[in-house]
C-alpha positions in Angstrom: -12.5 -6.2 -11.3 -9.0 -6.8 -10.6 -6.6 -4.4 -9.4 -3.0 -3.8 -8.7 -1.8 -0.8 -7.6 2.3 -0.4 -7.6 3.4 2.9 -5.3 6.7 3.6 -4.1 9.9 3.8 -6.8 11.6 6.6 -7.3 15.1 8.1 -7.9 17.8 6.6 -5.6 21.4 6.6 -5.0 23.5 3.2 -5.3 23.4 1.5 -1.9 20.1 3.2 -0.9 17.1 1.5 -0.7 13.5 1.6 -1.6 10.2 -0.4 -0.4 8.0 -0.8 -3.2 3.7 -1.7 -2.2 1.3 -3.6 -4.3 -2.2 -2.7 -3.3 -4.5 -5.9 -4.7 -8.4 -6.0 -5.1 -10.6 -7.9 -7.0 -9.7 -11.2 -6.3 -8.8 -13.8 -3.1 -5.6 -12.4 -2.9 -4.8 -14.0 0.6 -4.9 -17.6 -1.6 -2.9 -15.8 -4.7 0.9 -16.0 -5.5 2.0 -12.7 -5.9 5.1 -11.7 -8.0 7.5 -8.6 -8.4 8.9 -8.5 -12.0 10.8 -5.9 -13.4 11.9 -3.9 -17.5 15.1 -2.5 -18.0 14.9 0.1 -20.9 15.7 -2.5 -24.3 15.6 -6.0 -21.8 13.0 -8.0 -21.7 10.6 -8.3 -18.4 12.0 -10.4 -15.9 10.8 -12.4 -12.8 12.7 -10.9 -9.6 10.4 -12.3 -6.2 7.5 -13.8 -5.5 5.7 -15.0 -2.3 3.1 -17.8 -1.9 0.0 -17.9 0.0 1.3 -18.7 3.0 4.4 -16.2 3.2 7.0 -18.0 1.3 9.6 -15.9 -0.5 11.3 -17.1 -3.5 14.1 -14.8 -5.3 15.9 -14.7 -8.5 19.9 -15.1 -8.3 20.7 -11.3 -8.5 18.6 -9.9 -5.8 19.3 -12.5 -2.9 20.1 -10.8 -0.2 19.5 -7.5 -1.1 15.4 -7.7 -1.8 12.8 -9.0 1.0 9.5 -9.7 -0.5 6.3 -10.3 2.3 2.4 -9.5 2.1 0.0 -8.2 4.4 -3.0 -10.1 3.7 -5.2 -8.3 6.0 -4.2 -5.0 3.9 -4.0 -7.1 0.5 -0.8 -5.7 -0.1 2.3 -7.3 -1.4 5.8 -4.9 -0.9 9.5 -5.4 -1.9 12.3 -4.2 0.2 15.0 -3.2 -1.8 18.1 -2.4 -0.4 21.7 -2.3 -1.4 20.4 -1.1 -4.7 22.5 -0.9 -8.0 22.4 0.7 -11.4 21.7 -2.3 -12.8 18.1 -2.4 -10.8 17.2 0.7 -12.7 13.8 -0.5 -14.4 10.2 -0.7 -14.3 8.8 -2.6 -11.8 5.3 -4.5 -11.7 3.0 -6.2 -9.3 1.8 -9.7 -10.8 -0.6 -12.7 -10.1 -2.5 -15.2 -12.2 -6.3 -15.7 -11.6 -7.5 -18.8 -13.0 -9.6 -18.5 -16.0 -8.4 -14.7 -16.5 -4.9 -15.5 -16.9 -1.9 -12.8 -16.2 -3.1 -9.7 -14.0 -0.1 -6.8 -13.6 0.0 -3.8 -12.2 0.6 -0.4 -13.9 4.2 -0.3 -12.6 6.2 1.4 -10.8 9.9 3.6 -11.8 13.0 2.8 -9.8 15.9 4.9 -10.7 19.0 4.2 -9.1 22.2 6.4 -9.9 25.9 5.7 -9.8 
């Protein structure tokens, strides 16, 4: 059975920072691309990091340079670094891979709160 486990948000000031963990079971994870995405309140989910098997890190625009994204496949855990944060990173945000033949697995997610 496949598992993600989000730990980690909670209420922040801007420029603070947060490191969000993804504990993964149920699957090869150290062969899986893992994914952070994150929901505003009212905005559609959105794609913010994701790391391949081998440690790669890929970011969307807004978060360069603020968010680190790495794994630990010996702990199957994925985490997100979040510093600098903004209002505007206020949202929901969940762990996610894709296992062939069962298709989109996310997490339960995770609140960040970040206050002006």
């Amino acid at each position: 059975q496949v598992q993600l486990v989000e730990s980690g948000g909670g209420l922040v000031q801007a420029g603070g920072s947060l490191r969000l963990s993804c504990a993964a079971s149920g699957f090869a994870f150290s062969s899986s691309y893992m994914s952070w995405y994150r929901q505003a309140p009212g905005k559609k989910r959105e794609w913010v990091a994701g790391i391949s098997s081998g440690g790669s890190p890929t970011y969307t625009d807004s978060v360069k340079g603020r968010f680190t994204i790495s794994r630990d496949n010996a702990k199957n855990t994925v985490y997100l670094q979040m510093n600098s944060l903004k209002p505007e990173d206020t949202a929901v945000y969940y762990c996610h891979t894709f296992i062939y033949r069962q298709g989109d697995c996310w997490g339960q997610g995770t609140q960040v709160t970040v206050s002006s």
